[in-house]
C-alpha positions as CSV (number, residue, x, y, z in Angstrom):
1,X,7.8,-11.2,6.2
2,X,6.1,-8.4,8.1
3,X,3.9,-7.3,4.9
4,X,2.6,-10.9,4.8
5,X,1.5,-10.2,7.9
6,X,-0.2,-7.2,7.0
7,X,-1.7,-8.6,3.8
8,X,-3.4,-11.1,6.3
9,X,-4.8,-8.6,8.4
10,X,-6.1,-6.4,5.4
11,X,-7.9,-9.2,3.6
12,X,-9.2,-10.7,7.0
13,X,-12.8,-8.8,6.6
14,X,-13.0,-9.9,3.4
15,X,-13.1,-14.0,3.9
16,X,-16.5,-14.1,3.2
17,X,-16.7,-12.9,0.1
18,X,-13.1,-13.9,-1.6
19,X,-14.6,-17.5,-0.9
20,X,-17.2,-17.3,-2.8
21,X,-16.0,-15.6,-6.1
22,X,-16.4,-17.6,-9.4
23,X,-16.4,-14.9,-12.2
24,X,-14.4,-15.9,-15.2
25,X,-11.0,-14.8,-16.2
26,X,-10.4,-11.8,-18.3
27,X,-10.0,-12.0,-22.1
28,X,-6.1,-12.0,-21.9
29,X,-3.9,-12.4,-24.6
30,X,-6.2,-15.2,-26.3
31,X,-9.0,-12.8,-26.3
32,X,-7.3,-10.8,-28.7
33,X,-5.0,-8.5,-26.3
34,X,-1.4,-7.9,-27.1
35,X,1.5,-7.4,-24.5
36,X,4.5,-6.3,-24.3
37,X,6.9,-9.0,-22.9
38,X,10.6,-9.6,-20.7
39,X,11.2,-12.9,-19.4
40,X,14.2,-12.8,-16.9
41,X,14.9,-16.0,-16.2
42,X,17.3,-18.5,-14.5
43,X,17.1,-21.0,-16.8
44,X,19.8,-23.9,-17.1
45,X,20.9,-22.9,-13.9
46,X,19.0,-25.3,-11.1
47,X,15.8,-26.0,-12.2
48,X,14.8,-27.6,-15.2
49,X,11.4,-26.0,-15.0
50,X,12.2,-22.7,-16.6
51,X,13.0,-25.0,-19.9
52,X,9.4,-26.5,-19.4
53,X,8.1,-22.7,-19.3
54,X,10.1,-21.1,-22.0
55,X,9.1,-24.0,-24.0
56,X,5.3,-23.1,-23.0
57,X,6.2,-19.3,-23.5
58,X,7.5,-19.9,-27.4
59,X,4.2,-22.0,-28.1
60,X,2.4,-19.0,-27.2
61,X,4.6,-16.2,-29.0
62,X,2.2,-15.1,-31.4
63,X,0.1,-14.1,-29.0
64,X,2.9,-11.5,-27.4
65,X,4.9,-8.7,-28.4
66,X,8.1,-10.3,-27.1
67,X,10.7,-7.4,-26.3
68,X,13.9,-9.5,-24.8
69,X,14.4,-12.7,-22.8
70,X,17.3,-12.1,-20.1
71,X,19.5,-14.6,-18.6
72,X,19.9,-13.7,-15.2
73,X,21.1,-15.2,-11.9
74,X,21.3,-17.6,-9.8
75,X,23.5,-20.5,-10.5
76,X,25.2,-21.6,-13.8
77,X,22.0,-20.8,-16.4
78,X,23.3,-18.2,-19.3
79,X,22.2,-16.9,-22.5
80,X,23.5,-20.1,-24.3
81,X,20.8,-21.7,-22.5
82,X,18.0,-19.7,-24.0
83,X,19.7,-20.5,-27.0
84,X,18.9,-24.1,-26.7
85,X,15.2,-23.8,-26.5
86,X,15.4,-21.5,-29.9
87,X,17.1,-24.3,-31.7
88,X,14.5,-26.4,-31.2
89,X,11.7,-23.6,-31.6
90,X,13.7,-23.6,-35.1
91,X,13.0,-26.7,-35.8
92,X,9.1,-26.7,-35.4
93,X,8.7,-23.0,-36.7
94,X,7.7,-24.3,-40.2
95,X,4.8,-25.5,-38.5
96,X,4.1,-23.1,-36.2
97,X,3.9,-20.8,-38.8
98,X,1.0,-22.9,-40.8
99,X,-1.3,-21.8,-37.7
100,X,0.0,-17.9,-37.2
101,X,2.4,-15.7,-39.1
102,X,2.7,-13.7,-36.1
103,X,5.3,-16.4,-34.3
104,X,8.1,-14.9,-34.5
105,X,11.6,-15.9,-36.1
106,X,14.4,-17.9,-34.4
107,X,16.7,-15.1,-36.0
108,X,14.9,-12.1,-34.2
109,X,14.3,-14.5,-30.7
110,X,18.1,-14.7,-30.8
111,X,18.6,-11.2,-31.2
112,X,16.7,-10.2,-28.3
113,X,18.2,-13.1,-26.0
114,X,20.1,-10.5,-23.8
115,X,23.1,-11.8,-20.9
116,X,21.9,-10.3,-17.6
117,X,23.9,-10.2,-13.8
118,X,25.9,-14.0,-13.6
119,X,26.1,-12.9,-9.7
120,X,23.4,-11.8,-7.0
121,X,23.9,-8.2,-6.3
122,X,26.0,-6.6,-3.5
123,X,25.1,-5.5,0.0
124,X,24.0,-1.8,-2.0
125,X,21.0,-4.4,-4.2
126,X,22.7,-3.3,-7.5
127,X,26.1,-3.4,-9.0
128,X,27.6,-2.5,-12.5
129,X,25.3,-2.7,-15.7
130,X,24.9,-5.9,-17.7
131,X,23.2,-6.4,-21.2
132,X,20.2,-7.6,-19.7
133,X,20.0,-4.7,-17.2
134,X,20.4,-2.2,-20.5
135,X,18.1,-4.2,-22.6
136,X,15.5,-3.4,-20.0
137,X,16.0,-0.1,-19.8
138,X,15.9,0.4,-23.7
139,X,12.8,-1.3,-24.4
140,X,11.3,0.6,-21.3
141,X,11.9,4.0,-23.0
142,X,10.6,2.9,-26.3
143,X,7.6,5.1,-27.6
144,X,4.8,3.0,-27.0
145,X,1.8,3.6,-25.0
146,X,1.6,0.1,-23.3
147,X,3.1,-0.9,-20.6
148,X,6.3,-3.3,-20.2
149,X,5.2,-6.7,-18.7
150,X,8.9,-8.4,-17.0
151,X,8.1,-11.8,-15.6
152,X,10.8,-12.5,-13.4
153,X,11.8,-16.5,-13.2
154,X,14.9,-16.2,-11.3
155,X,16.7,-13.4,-9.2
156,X,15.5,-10.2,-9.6
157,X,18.6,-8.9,-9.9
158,X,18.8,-7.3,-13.2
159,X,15.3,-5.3,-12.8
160,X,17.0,-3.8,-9.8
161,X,20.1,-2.8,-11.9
162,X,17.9,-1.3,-14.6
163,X,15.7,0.6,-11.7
164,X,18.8,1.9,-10.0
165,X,20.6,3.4,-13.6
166,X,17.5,4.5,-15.0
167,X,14.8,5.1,-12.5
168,X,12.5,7.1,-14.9
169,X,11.5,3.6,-16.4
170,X,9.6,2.6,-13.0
171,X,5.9,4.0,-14.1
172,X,6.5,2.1,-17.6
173,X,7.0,-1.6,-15.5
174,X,4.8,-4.2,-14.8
175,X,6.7,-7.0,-13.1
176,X,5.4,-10.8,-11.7
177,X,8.1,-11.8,-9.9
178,X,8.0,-15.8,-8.8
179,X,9.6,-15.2,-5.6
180,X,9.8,-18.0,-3.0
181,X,13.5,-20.0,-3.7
182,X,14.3,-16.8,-6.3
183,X,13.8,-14.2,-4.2
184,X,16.1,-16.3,-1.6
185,X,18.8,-16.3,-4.3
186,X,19.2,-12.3,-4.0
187,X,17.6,-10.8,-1.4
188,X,19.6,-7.6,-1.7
189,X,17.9,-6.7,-5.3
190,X,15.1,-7.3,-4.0
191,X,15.5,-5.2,-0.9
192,X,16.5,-2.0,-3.0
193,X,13.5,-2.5,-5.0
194,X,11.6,-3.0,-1.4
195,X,13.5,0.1,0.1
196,X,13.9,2.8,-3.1
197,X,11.1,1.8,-5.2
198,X,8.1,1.5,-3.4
199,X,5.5,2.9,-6.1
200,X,6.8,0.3,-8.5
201,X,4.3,-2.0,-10.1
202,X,4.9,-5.5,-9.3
203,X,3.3,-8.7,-7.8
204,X,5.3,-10.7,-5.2
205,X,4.3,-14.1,-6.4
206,X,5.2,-16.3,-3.5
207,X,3.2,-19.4,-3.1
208,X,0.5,-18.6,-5.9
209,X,2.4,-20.5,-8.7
210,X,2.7,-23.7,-7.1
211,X,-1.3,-23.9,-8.1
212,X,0.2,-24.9,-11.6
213,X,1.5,-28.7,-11.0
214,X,-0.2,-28.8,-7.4
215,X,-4.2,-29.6,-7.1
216,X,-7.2,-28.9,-9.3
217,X,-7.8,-31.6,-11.7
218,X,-5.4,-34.2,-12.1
219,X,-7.0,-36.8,-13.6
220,X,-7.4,-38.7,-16.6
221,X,-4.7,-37.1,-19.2
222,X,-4.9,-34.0,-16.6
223,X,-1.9,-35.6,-14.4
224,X,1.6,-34.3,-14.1
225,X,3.2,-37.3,-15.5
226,X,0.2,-38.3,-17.7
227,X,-0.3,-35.0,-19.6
228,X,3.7,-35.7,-20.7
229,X,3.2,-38.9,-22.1
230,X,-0.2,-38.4,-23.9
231,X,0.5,-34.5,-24.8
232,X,3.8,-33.8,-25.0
233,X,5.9,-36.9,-25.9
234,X,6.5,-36.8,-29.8
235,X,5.5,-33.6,-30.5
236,X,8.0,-32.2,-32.6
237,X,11.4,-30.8,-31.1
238,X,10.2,-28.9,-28.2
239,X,8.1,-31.7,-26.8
240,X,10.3,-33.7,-27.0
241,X,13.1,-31.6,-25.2
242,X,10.2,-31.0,-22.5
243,X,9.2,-34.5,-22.2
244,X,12.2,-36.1,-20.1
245,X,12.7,-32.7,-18.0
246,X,11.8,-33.0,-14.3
247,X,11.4,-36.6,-14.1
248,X,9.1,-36.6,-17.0
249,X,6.5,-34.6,-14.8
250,X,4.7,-31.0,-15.4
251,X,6.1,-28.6,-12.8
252,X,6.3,-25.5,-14.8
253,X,6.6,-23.0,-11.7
254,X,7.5,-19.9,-13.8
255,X,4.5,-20.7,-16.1
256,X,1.6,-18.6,-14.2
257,X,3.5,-15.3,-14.8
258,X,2.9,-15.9,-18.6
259,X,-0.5,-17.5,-18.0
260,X,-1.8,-14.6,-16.3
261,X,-1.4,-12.8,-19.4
262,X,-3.0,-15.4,-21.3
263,X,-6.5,-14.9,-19.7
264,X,-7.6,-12.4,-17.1
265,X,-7.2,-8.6,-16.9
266,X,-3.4,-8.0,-16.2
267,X,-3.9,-4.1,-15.2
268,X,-6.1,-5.6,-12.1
269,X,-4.5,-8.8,-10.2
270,X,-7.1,-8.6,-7.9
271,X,-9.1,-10.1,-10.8
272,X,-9.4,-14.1,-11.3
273,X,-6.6,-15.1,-14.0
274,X,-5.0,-18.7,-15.2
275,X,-1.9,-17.0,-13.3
276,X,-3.5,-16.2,-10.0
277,X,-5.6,-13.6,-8.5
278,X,-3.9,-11.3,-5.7
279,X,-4.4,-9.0,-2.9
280,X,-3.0,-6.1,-2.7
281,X,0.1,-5.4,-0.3
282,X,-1.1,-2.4,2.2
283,X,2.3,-0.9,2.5
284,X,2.5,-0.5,-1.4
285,X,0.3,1.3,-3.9
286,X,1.0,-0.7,-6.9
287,X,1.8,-3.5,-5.0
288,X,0.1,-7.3,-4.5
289,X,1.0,-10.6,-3.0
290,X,-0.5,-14.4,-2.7
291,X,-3.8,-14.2,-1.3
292,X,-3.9,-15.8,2.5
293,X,-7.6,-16.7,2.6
294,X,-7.7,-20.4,3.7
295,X,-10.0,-21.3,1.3
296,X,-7.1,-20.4,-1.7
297,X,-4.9,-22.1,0.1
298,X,-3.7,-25.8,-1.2
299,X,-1.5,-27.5,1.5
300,X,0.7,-24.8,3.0
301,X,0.7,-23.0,-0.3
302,X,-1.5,-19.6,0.1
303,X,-3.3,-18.2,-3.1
304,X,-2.6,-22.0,-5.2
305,X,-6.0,-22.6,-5.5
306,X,-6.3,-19.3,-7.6
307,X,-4.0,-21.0,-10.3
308,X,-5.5,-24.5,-10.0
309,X,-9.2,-24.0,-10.3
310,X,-8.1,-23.4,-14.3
311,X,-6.0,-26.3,-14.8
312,X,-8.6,-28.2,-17.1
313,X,-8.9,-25.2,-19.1
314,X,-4.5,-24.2,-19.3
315,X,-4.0,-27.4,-20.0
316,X,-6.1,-28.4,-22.8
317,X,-5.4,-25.2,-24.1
318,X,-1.5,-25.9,-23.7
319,X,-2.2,-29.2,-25.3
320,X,-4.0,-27.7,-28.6
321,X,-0.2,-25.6,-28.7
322,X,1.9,-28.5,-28.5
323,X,-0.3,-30.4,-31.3
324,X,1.1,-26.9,-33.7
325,X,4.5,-29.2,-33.0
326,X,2.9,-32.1,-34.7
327,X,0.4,-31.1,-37.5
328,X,0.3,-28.1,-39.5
329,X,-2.7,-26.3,-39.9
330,X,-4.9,-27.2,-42.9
């Protein structure tokens, strides 16, 4: 893409000093923040590994002021879907609650689970309204002073939708899109967003994710097949719909977009984070991709390293969630 190549270009002065930064992440959400949250997602559609991250988002719920979670395209993956994670939230809620009364209930998670576009867009990047599209646009406009985080798991076809019927909700988005396969999947939403909505807030997330289940540590209980079978494997009904997804292996691709809420400073991604740290695109103003610096850069996968430096401290913090499952708080 030609603003890759740009991105390259812009950063290219500063290697140097990108190479060598090692501050902490930002507070986050487990610092004490609190964040408005969509998750658009593909999930039951072609990838088992939005079920791994919705599983990871619910274990993290109390942390988040969770707004509506949007089925949306590609493939076969529909609301029902969401719906099957929720039953087993359901079933470990009693202990979840022991360690926060701010998780919240299965009823109210199903009552925000929202049907979004079953269909890329047209040639135009938008088409007719769906409940997910309106969903967005109506907590967009709600009174509150904080902005609305989307993170985007599959096509970005319903944020396009919403932009396109309402585009005073633009300034009031903050979206991290995982892009790569998804944004393959409907590259005309994506173009309208590219072509009609170029102040809009958003990070193009394109390699950066794969840091979650590629590099850093993966030793001991740290590996993507070990950290199943010591961590998650008999704990309680979500582990144990986790544990035999992809193979029995972490992938978790969509998980970063949550984990950069988690802990870093979400209103700069040029700031380290669990999700990633970013440069910003040149040809946008609110606008940030993976970082091309070589020494981010894990295989072929530009800005993974940003993700995988954390992945002793996401994972042991994941693995204190999934023991909630197990044991309730004394």
């Amino acid at each position: 893409m030609c603003w890759r190549r740009a991105a390259v270009a812009a950063v290219g002065v500063l290697v140097v000093v990108t190479a060598v930064r090692a501050e902490a992440p930002g507070p986050g959400a487990l610092g004490g923040n609190r964040y408005r949250v969509i998750v658009s997602t593909d999930i039951g559609g072609g990838d088992e590994d939005d079920i791994q991250s919705m599983i990871h988002y619910l274990l993290y719920a109390d942390l988040f002021d969770t707004e509506g979670l949007v089925s949306s395209p590609p493939q076969q993956g529909r609301k029902a879907d969401i719906l099957k994670v929720i039953d087993a939230y359901e079933k470990d809620y009693p202990r979840l609650l022991t360690w926060s009364d701010r998780y919240p209930t299965p009823e109210f998670l199903r009552s925000i689970s929202k049907q979004g576009a079953t269909d890329p867009a047209p040639a135009a990047g938008y088409d007719r309204p769906t409940e997910g599209s309106r969903w967005i646009i109506r907590c967009a406009r709600r009174e509150d002073r904080r902005p609305l985080y989307v993170l985007v798991w599959g096509a970005i076809t319903d944020v396009a939708q919403a932009l396109h019927d309402d585009p005073s909700i633009r300034d009031r988005l903050r979206v991290y899109f995982i892009a790569s396969w998804n944004l393959s999947q409907d590259r005309n939403a994506f173009a309208y967003i590219e072509q009609h909505h170029k102040e809009l807030w958003m990070i193009v997330c394109d390699t950066t994710f794969r840091g979650w289940y590629m590099g850093g540590e993966q030793g001991g209980d740290l590996g993507n097949r070990t950290f199943v079978e010591q961590h998650v494997k008999g704990h309680g009904a979500l582990g144990e719909m986790f544990a035999p997804l992809k193979g029995g292996q972490i992938k978790m691709g969509d998980t970063p977009s949550v984990a950069f809420l988690l802990r870093g400073t979400p209103e700069d991604p040029t700031q380290p984070s669990w999700g990633g740290r970013f440069v910003p695109r040149p040809d946008r103003p609110h606008g940030w991709t993976d970082d091309p610096d070589r020494v981010w850069t894990e295989g072929d996968k530009a800005g993974a390293k940003t993700v995988s430096r954390w992945r002793v401290d996401y994972l042991s913090d994941f693995a204190k969630r999934l023991d909630r499952c197990r044991t309730a708080a004394k």
